[in-house]
N, C-alpha and C positions, 0 to 999 in steps of 0.2 A: 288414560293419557300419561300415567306414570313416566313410561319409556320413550314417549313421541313427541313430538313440538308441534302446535298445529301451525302452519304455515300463512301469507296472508292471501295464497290463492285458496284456501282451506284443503289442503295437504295434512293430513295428518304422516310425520316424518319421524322415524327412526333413524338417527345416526349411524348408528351401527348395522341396520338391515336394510339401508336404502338400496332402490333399485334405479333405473334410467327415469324411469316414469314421475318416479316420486319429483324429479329434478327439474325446475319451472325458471326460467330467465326472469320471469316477471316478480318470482318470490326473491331471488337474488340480486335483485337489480332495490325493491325497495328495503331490503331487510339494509344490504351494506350505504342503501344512501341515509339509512339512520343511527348510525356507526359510526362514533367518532375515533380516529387515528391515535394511537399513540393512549389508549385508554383515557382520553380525555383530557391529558397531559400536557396542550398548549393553547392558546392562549384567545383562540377562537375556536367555535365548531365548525371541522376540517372532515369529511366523512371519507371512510373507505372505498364509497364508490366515486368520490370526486377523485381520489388518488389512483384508485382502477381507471379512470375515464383519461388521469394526465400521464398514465405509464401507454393506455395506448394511441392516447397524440404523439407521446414522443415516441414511440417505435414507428407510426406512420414519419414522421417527421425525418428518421434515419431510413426511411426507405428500405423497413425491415417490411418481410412478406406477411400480409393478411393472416396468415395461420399464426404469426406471430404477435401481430396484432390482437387478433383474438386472444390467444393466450394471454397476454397483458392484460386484458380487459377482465377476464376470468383469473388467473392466477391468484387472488383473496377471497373466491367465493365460494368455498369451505365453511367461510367466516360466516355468512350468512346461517349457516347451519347450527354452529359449534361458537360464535364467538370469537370475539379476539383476544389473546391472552400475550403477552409484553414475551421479549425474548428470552430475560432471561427466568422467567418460570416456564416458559416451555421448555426450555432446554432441562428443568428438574421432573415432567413430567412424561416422563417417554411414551407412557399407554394414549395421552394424546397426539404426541405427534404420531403413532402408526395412526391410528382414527381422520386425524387431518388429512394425514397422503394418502388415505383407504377413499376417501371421499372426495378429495380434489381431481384424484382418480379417474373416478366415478364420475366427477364431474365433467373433465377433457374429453373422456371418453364419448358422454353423452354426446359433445359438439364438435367431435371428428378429431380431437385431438389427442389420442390415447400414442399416438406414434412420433411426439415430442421426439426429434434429434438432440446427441449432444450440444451439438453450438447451437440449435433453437433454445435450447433452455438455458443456454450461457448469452446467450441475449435477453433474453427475458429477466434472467438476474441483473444483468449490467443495468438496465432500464429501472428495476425494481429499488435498485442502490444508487441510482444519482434522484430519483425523485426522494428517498427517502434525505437522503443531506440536503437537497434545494427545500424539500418542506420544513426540513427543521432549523433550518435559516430562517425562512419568511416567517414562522410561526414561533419562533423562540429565542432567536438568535443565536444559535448553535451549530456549531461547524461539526456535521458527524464524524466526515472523515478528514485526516490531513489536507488530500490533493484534493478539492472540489471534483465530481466527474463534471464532465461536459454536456449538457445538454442542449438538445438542437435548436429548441424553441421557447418560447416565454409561454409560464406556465399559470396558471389561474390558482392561487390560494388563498381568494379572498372569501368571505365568509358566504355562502349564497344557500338561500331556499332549495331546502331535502327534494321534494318534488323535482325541481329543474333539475338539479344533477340527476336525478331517476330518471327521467324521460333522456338527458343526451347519453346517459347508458346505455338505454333500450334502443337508440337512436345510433349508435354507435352500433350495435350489436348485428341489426338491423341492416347494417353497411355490409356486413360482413357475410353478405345473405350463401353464398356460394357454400359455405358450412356445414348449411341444414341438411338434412335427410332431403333426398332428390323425393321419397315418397314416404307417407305416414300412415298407417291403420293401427285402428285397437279392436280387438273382438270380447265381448263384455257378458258375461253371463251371471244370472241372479242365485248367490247361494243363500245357504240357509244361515248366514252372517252377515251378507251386504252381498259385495259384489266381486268380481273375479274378471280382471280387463289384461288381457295379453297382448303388447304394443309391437309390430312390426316395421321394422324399416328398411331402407337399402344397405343398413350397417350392423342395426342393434337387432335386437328380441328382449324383450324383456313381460316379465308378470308382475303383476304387482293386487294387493286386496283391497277394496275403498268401502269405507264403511256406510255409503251414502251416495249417489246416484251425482249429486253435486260435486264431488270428491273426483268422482271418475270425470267428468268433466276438467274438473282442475287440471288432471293428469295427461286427458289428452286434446283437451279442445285447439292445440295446433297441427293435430293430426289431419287427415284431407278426408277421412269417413270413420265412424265408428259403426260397425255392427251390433247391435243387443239383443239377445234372447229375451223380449219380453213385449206385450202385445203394446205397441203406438196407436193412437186413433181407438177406440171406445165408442161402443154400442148404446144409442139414447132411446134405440125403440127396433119394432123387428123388422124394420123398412130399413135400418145401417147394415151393408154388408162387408162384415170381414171377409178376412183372403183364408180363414181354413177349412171350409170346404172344399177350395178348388187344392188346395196345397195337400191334404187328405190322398185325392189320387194319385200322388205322386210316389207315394208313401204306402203302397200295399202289405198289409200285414204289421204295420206299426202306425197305424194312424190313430192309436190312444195317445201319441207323444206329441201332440197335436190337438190340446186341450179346447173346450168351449172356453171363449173369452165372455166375463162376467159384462154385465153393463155399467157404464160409469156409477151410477145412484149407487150398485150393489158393494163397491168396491168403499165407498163410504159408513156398510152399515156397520154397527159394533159387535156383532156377534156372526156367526155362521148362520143362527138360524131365519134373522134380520136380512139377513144378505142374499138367503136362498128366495125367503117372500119375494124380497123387492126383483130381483131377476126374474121369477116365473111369472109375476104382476107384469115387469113392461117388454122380457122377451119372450113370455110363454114356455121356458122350462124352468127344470130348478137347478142349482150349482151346485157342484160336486166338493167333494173337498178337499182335493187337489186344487180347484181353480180358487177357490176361499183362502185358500194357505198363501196365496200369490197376491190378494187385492193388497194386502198394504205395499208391494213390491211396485204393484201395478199405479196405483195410486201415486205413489212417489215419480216415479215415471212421469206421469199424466200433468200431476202439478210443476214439476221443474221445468216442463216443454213450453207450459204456461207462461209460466214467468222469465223466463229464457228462451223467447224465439228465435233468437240467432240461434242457438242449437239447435234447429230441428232440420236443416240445411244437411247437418252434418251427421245428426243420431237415427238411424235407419234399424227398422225390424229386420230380425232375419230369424232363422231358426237352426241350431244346433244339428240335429237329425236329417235336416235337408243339407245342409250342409256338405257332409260326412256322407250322404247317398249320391250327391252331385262328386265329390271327390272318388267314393268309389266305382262311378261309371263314366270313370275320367273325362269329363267335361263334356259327357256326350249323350249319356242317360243318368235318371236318377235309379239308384240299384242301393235299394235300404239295407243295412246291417241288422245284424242282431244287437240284443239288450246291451245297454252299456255300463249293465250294472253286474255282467260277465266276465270272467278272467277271460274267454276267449274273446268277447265283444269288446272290452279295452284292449287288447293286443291291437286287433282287426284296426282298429282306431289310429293306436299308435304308428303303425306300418304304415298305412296312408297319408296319415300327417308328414312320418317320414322321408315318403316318397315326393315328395311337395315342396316339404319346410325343413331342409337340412339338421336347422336350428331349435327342431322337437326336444331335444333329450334336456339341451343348455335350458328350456325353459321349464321343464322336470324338473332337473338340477337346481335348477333356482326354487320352483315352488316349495320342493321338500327340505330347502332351509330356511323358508318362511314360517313363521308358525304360525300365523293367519291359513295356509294355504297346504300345509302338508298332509291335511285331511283330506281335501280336496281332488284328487286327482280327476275324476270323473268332473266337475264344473271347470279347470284346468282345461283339458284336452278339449273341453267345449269351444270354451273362449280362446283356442288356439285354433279352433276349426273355422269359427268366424272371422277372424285375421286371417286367416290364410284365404281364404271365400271374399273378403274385402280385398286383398291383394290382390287376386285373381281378378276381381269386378273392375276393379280400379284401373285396371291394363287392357281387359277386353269387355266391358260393361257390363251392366245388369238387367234383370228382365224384373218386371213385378208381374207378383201372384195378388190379384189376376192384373190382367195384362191393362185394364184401364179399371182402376184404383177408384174409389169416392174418401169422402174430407166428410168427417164426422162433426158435429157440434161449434168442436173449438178449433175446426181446417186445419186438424192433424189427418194426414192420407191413410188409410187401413189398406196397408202395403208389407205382404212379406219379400224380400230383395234376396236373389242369390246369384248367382254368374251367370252371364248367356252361357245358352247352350252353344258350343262351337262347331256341330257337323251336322251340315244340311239337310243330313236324312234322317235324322230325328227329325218327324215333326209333329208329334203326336201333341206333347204338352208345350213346344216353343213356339 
């Protein structure tokens, strides 16, 4: 945590390597309503986000456009990040101000504003300089500047509960809904550090690493599906039927990528050799070590879905390999690749994502100046095959493997999800 901030949607945040994903309305919206203006410096507690909430009354007020609007409302939410720091130490700190405009950036970007006009942002100032003199009237009695600016409407600076100003932020924010990404997926794969989740939208691409399956939630649970490479729904005995024997034939000649899922008990025991007993005791074989090396991954999985039902609407199995055989036999058959632990079988990868997802190399580009993720390439182009198979599903549906599902123990569905087939003369496995 040296380098990070853990955020209060539990984001762990780097400043300086943040990416679109990392950026939450809901972590910016409570961090700046506990943020007092002016470092504390008058004479009630006056918070950042009340002053965010009355720069974008008074642009609505001036019958400035929405996009502007927003902007005001975000325009100090950096600060939620980084801090407020008084003018004029910023002005002696130059390595912060790039850092501030690197990530406010980043910010606008995320919410469709990365293409600020000049007179957009020279409203945005004008707004940002008459609330600043009308606050430091009402709260200190100080005239900031000679000419008062004018503003349009009577403004609230009275002292009020951090909560309520949060909620008419998010409430504000909310107004402004035309903003958002018209569609949202993440494609989520399990590495041998946590996790690897690649966010698409009708604007962004972005990668990002989560150290924790809660994490990755944080990141994307406004998204409208998330894909994950890792078994949903769990085996209590040998009457539960998972979906990888049928998904198996899909898959000729790579159906070891396509692992036995352990039984829940097994994924509890402490050892490997604890974990093989209990699986050959309640499913009659024994677990490999491959599937052993995945219970604590699986587990994690299993308990958050628990305790967080609203996600399970949204967190869908899928699998990697199918994936990438559905994109290879263009939406029409599945046609398996070679190893993806091959210079030729990563190309083969690359090129089809290509063909697909314009925005492949941009999320390269990014992985390999993450240093969570520049090892990575192979769980990368996973979790971008799942995003892109989510987008795909998302536009013209999904099928499950198999085709009518069973609800295990705790009524999680033992469903792998990948895109309809779209030609009617396939009809072998649709």
């Amino acid at each position: 945590m040296a380098h990070e901030i853990l955020t209060i949607s539990g984001i762990r945040f780097n400043p300086f390597q943040a990416s679109y994903s990392d950026i939450q309305i809901v972590d910016i919206a409570h961090a700046l309503s506990l943020m007092t203006r002016a470092n504390g410096h008058i004479r009630t507690f006056y918070s950042i986000a009340q002053h965010s909430v009355n720069c974008c009354l008074e642009a609505r007020a001036r019958a400035c456009s929405q996009r502007v609007q927003l902007a005001c409302l975000l325009h100090d939410a950096s600060e939620s990040y980084l801090s407020d720091l008084t003018r004029p130490v910023k002005k002696q700190l130059g390595g912060y101000v790039v850092v501030e405009a690197a990530l406010q950036g980043l910010i606008y970007a995320k919410f469709g504003l990365s293409d600020l006009s000049g007179q957009e942002k020279a409203q945005i100032r004008a707004i940002d300089d008459a609330l600043l003199h009308h606050e430091f009237m009402a709260l200190r009695g100080i005239q900031f500047f000679a000419k008062p600016p004018v503003v349009e409407r009577d403004h609230d600076f009275s002292q009020r509960d951090f909560s309520s100003v949060e909620m008419e932020f998010l409430d504000l924010f909310s107004d402004l809904e035309h903003v958002r990404p018209a569609w949202q997926v993440v494609g989520v794969d399990g590495c041998r550090t946590g996790w690897v989740s690649v966010c698409l939208t009708d604007r962004l691409a972005d990668v990002s690493w989560s150290q924790s399956i809660a994490e990755v939630w944080a990141r994307g649970q406004s998204s409208d599906l998330l894909l994950l490479d890792m078994p949903i729904g769990l085996p209590s005995g040998p009457a539960d039927c998972r979906p990888e024997p049928e998904a198996r034939l899909l898959l000729p000649g790579r159906t070891a990528t396509l692992f036995s899922v352990p039984c829940r008990q097994a994924t509890h025991a402490n050892d490997y050799a604890a974990a093989n007993a209990v699986n050959r005791d309640i499913l009659g074989r024994g677990l490999s070590r491959q599937s052993y090396a995945l219970c604590a991954a699986i587990r994690e999985v299993d308990d958050f879905l628990e305790v967080l039902p609203q996600a399970r609407g949204k967190i869908w199995e899928s699998h990697p390999e199918l994936c990438f055989a559905y994109l290879k036999g263009q939406g029409r058959s599945f046609t398996p690749l070679a190893s993806k632990h091959t210079a030729s079988g990563q190309q083969e990868r690359i090129d089809l994502l290509l063909a697909c997802e314009p925005r492949t190399q941009d999320v390269l580009a990014q992985a390999k100046a993450n240093p969570h993720l520049n090892r990575l390439t192979t769980d990368v182009l996973d979790a971008l095959a799942l995003a892109v198979c989510a987008k795909l599903g998302l536009h013209q549906g999904f099928r499950s493997i198999p085709e009518y599902p069973t609800q295990d123990v705790k009524g999680l569905w033992m469903s792998i999800r990948v895109p309809q087939i779209i030609h009617d003369e396939f009809t072998q496995y649709s």
